[in-house]
C-alpha positions as a printed NumPy array, in Angstrom:
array([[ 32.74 ,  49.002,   6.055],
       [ 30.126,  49.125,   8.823],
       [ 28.025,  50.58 ,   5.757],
       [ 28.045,  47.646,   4.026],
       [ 27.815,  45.146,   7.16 ],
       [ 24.422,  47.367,   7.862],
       [ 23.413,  46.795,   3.764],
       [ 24.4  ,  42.582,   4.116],
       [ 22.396,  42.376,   6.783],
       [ 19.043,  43.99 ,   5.699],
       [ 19.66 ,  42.222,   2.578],
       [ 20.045,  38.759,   4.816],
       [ 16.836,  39.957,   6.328],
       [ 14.898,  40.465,   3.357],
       [ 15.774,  37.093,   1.949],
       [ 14.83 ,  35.301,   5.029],
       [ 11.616,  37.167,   5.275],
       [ 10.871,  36.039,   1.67 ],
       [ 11.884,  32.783,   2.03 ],
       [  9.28 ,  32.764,   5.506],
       [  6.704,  34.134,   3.103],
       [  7.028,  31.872,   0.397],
       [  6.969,  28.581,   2.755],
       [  3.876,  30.177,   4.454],
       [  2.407,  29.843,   0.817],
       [  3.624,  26.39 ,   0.52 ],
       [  1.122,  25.183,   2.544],
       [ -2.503,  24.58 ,   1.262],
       [ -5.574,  24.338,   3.023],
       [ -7.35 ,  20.942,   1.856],
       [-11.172,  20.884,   1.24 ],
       [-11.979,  18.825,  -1.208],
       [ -9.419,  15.889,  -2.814],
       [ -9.041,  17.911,  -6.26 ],
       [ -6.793,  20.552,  -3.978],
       [ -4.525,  17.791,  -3.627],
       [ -3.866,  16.974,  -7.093],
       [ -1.177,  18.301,  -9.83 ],
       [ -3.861,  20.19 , -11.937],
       [ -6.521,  19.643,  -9.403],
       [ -7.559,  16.3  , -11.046],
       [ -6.26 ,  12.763, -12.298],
       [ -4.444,  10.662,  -9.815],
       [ -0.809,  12.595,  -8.783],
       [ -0.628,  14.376,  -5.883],
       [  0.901,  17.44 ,  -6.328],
       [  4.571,  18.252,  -4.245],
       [  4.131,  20.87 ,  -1.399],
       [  3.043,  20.896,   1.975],
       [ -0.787,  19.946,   2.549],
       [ -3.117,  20.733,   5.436],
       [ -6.524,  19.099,   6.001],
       [ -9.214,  21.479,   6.935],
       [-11.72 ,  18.931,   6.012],
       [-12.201,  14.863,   5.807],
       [-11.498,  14.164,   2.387],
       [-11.269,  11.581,  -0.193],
       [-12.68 ,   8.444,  -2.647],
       [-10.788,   5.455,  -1.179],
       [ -8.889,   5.03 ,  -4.385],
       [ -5.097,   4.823,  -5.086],
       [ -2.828,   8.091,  -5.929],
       [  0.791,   8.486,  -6.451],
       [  3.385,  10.105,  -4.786],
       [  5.688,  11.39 ,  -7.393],
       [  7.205,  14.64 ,  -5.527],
       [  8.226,  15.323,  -2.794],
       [  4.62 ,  15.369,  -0.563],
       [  4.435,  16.917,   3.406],
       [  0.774,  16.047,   4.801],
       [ -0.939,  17.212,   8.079],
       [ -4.062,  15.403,   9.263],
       [ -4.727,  18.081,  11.475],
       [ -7.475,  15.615,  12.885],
       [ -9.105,  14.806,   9.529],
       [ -9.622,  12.165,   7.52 ],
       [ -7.766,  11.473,   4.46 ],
       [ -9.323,   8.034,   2.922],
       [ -7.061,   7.122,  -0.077],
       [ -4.246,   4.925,  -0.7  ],
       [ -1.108,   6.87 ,  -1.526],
       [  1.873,   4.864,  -3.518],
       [  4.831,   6.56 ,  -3.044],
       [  7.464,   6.202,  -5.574],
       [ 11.058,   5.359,  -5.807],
       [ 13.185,   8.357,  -4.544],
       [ 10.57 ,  10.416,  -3.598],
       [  9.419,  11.471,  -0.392],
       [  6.325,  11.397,   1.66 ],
       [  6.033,  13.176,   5.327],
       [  2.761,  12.231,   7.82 ],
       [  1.954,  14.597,  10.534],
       [ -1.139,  13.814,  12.843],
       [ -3.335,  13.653,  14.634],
       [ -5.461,  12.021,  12.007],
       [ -6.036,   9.223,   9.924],
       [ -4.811,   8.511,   6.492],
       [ -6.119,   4.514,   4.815],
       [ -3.4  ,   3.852,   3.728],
       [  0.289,   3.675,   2.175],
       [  2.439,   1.424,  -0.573],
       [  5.929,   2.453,   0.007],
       [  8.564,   2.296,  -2.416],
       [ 10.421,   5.496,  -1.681],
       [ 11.135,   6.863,   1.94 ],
       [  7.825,   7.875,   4.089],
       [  8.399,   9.484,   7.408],
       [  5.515,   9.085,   9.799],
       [  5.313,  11.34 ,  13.439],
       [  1.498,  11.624,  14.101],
       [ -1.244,  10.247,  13.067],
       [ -3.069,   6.789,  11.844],
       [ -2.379,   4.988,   8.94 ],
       [ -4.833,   1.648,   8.452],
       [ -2.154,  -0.26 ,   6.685],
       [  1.535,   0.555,   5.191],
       [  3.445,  -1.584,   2.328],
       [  7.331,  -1.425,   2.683],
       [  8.113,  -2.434,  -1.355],
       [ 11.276,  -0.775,  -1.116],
       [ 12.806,   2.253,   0.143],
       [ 12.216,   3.611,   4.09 ],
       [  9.298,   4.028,   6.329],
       [ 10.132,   5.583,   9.405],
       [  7.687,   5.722,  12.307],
       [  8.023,   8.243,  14.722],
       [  5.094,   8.335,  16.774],
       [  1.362,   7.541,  15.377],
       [  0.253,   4.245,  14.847],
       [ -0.334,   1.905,  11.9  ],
       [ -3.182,  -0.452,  11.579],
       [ -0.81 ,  -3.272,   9.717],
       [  2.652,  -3.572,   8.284],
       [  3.748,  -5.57 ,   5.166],
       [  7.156,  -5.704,   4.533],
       [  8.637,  -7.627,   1.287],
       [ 12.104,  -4.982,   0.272],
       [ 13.156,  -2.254,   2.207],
       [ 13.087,  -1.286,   5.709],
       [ 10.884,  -0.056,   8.297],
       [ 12.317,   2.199,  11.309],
       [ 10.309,   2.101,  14.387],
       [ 11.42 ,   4.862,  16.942],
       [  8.065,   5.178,  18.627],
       [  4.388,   4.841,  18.103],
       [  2.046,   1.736,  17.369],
       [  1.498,  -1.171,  15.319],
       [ -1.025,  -3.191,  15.231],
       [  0.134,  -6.143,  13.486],
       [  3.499,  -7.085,  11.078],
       [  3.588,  -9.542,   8.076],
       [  6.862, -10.705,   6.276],
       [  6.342, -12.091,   3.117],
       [  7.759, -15.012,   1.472],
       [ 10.824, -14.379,  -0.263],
       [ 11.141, -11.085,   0.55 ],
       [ 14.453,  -9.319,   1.844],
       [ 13.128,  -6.818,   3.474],
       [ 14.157,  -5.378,   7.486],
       [ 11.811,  -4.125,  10.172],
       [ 14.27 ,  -2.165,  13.306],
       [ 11.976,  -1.655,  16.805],
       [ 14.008,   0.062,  19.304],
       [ 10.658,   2.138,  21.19 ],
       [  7.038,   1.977,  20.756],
       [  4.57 ,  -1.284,  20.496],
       [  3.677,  -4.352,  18.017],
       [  0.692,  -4.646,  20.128],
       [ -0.442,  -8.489,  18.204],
       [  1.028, -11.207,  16.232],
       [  3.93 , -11.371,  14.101],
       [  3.929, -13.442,  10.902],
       [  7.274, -14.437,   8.934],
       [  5.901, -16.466,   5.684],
       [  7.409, -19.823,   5.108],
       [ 10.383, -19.005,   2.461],
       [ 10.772, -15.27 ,   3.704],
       [ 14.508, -13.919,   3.967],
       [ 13.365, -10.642,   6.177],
       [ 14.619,  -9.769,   9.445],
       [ 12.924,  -8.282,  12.683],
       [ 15.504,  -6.971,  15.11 ],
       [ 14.177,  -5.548,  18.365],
       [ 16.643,  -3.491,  20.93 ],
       [ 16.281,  -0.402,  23.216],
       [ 13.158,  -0.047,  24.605],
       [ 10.724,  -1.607,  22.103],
       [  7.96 ,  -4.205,  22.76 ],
       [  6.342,  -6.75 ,  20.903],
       [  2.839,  -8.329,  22.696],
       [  1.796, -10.738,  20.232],
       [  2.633, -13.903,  19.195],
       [  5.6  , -14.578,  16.901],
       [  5.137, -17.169,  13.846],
       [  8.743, -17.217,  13.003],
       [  8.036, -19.694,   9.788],
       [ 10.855, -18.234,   7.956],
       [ 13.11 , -15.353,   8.002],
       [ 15.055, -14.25 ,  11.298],
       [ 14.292, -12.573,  14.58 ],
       [ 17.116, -10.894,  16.448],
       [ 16.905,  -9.937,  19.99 ],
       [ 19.132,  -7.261,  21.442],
       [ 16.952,  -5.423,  24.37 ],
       [ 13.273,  -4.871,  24.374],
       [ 10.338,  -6.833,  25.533],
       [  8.8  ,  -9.987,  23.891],
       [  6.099, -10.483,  26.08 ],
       [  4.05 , -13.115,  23.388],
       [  4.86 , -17.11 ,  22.541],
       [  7.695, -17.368,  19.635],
       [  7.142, -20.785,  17.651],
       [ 10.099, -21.719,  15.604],
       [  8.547, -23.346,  12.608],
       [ 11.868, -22.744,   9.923],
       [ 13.135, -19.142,  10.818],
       [ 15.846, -18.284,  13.179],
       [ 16.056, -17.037,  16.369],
       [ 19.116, -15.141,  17.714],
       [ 18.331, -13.863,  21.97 ],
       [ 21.056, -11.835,  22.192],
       [ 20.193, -10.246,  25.332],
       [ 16.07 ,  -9.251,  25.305],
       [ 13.093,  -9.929,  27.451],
       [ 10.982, -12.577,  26.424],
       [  8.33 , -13.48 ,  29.3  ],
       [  6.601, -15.918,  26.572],
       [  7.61 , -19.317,  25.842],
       [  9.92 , -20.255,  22.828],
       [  7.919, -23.357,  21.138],
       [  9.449, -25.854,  18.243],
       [  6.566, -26.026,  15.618],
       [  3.879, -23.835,  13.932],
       [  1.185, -21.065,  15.428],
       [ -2.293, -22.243,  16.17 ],
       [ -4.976, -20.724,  13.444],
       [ -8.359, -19.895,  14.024],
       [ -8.884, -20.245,  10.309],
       [ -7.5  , -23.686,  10.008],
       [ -3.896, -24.694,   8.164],
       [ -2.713, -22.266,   5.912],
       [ -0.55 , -24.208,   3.517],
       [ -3.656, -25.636,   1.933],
       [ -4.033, -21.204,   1.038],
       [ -0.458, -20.358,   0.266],
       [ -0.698, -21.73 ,  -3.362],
       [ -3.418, -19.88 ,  -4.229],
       [ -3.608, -16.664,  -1.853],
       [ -1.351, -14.45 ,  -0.01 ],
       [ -2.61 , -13.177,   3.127],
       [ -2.446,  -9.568,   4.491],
       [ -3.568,  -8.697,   7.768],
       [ -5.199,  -5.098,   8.826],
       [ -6.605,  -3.815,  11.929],
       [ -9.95 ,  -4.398,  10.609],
       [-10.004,  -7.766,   8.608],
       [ -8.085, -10.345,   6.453],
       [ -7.415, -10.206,   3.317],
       [ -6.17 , -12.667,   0.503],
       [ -4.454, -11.8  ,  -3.123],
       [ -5.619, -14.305,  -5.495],
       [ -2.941, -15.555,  -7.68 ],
       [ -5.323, -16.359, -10.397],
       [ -7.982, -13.548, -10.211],
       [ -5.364, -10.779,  -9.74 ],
       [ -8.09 ,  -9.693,  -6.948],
       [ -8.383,  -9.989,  -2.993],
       [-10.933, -10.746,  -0.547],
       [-11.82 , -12.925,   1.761],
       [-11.998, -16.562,   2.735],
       [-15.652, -17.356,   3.386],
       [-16.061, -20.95 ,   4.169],
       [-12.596, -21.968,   2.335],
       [-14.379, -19.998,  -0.792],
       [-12.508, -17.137,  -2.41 ],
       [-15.04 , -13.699,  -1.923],
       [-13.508, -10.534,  -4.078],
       [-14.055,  -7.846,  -1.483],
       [-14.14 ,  -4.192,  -2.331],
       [-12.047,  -3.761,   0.823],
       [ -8.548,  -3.665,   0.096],
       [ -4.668,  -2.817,   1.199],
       [ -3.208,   0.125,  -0.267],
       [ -0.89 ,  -1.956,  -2.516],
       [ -3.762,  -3.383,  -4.24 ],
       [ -3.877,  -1.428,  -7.845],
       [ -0.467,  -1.601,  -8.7  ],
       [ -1.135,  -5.078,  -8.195],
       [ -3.908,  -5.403, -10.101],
       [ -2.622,  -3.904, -13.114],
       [  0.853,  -6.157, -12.949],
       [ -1.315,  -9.217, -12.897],
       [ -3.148,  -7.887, -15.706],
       [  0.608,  -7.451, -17.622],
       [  1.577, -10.793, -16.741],
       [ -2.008, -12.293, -18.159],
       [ -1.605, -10.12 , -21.223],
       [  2.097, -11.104, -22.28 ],
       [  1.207, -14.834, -21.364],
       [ -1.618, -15.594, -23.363],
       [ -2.436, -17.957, -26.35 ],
       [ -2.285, -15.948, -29.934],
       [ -5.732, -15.851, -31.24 ],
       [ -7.611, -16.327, -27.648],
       [ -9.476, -14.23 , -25.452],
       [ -8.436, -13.014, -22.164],
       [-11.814, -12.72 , -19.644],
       [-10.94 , -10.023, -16.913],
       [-13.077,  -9.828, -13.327],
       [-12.247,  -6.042, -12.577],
       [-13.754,  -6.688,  -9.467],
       [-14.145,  -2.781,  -7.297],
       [-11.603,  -1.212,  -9.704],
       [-12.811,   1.106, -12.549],
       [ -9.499,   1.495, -14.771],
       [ -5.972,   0.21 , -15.793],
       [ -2.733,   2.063, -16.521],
       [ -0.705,   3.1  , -19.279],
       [  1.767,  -0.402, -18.607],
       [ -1.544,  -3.06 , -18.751],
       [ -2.612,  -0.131, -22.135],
       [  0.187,  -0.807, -23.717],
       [  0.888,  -4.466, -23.196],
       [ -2.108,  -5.136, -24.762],
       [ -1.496,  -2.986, -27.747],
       [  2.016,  -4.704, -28.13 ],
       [  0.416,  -8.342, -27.817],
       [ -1.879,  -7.272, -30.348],
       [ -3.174, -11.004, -31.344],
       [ -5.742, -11.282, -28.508],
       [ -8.621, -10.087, -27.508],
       [ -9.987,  -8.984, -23.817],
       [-13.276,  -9.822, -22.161],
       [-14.015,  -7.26 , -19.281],
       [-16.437,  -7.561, -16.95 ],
       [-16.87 ,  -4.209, -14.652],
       [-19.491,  -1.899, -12.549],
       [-20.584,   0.872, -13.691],
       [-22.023,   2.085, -10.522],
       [-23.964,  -0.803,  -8.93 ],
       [-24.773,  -2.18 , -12.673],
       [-22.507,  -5.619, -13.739],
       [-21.238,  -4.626, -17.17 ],
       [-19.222,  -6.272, -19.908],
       [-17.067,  -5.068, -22.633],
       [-15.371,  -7.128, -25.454],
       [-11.898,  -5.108, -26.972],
       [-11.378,  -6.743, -30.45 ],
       [ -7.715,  -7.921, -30.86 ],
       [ -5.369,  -5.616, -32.697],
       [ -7.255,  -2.563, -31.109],
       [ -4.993,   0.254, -29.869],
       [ -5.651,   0.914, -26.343],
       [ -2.272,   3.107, -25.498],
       [ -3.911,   5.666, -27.798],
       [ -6.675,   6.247, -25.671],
       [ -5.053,   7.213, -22.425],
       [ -6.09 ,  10.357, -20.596],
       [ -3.337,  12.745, -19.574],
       [ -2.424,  10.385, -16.475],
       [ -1.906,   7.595, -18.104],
       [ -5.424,   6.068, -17.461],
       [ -8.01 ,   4.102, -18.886],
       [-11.552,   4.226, -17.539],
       [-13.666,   1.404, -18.152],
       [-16.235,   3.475, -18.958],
       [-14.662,   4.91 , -21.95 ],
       [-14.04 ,   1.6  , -23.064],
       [-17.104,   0.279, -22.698],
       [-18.455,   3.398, -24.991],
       [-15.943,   3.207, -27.317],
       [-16.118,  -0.487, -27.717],
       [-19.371,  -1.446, -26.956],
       [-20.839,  -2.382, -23.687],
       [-23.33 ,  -3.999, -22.421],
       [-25.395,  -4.612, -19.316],
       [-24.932,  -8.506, -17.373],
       [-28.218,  -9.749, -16.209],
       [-28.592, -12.544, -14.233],
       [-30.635, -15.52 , -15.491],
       [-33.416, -16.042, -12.979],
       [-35.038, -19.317, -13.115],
       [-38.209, -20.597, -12.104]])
């Protein structure tokens, strides 16, 4: 008996030494963005455990399809990672990562993350801090750490829980939203509170801004709030925003403002009550930009042609590929940059674009404008 006791246990050893062996080669050293990747290119990042050893990335949008454990280690990581339904992303810092579109479960303790989209799903914060916060489904967990800013769309659902760390500025619930901010424990919130819609529950904490009541709700259950509670709307340096709201969305980052354009499918900036595409963006901004294109696609006239602004992006998906191949009685005008040079591509109606997909389910507007004909946009100068 003590025999085999003595053999279990060496055995118990050996598997727990292998298993210590094979997480140590879990981890990969990051130099470049392609170690990252599932096959060192396209745009999925591959599952395992990641650790920076240098500042990488192109500022453009990857997905999060496995499970995905990053360390900063005091690097820079500048892309945009969307994180997909049931799947998991873990942020350890220090460091800085641009960005995140959530619509699985991301669990952030370290680290700085310029903006984060809840679509759905979890985002915990932990410690760390986060530039700005969109929430439209799902729920964000605050346990520690900074934000900078929080915006609640209209009409979205979506739940935002500060019991410790800092909203260090304003608060902005979208006329028509049906989210809910409740802050307990030990959390604070220093900003101003535009409580247009939606509902803000108080149960502990520290609410050290002005709350205006302008159609939300307000339930002070118990909190700190050293501000004044004020029946109407929040002052804006930018002027009224209900003249925007038909027209543009506004999201909020530590750095600037930004607008989604209902009718462009793009975002930028308001520059003298003129819509300017900028080539700065939130993380949630492809995925956007390809669902507009869908919508644009399935809605228009047989027999016409659909003219497309690309604006900074230089592809669409397989979902915008194949609409287009479905619709199959219209053709599409694109207008794109291939590098600093304005270019333009016509795709004939009835052309097969789902065919010509690379292995991620992209299509570079640079292969279409070979394949189909492109052709430089020079501006008229006149005298």
């Amino acid at each position: 008996m003590k025999n085999l006791c003595r053999a279990l246990l060496i055995a118990g050893a050996l598997v727990l030494t292998g298993w210590g062996q094979m997480r140590a080669k879990a981890a990969t050293s990051v130099n470049s963005m392609s170690d990252m990747l599932e096959g060192g290119a396209g745009n999925y990042i591959a599952p395992g455990t990641f650790i920076l050893e240098d500042n990488v990335g192109d500022g453009r949008d990857y997905r999060v399809e496995y499970g995905v454990t990053i360390n900063l280690n005091n690097k820079q990581l500048s892309v945009a990672l969307t994180v997909s339904d049931g799947k998991d992303l873990y942020i350890s810092g220090p460091g800085s990562l641009l960005g995140v579109y959530s619509e699985g479960h991301v669990n952030q303790n370290g680290g700085n993350v310029s903006g984060a989209t809840s679509a759905a799903g979890q985002y915990e914060l932990i410690s760390g801090s986060i530039g700005g916060v969109r929430v439209y489904e799902g729920s964000i967990i605050q346990t520690g750490g900074e934000v900078d800013n929080v915006f609640f769309y209209r009409d979205g659902t979506g739940t935002y829980s500060l019991s410790d760390g800092e909203i260090k500025r304003d608060v902005t619930f979208e006329s028509g939203s049906l989210c809910t901010l409740t802050i307990s424990g030990s959390g604070v919130i220093s900003g101003d509170i535009d409580l247009a819609g939606g509902t803000l529950i108080v149960n502990g904490g520290t609410i050290a801004g002005d709350i205006y009541l302008n159609g939300g709700t307000l339930q002070n259950n118990g909190g700190t709030i050293t501000g004044r509670i004020i029946d109407g709307s929040a002052p804006s340096s930018s002027g009224s925003s209900k003249d925007k709201k038909s027209k543009h969305k506004k999201h909020t980052t530590a750095s600037a403002d930004y607008y989604y354009n209902e009718e462009t499918g793009l975002y930028g900036g308001l520059v003298d009550g003129v819509f300017a595409p900028t080539t700065m963006i939130p993380a949630s901004a492809y995925p956007k930009f390809n669902s507009f294109l869908v919508k644009k696609i399935q809605s228009a006239e047989e027999g016409s042609t659909l003219s497309v602004n690309a604006g900074p992006w230089t592809s669409i998906n397989k979902p915008v590929a194949d609409a287009f191949t479905e619709k199959g009685d219209i053709a599409m005008a694109l207008t794109y940059k291939q590098g600093d040079q304005p270019c333009e591509v016509t795709v004939p109606a009835g052309t097969n674009l789902s065919e010509q997909l690379d292995e991620n389910g992209y299509l570079g507007f640079a292969k279409m404008g070979a394949l189909y004909g492109a052709a430089p946009v020079v501006e008229e100068v006149t005298q």
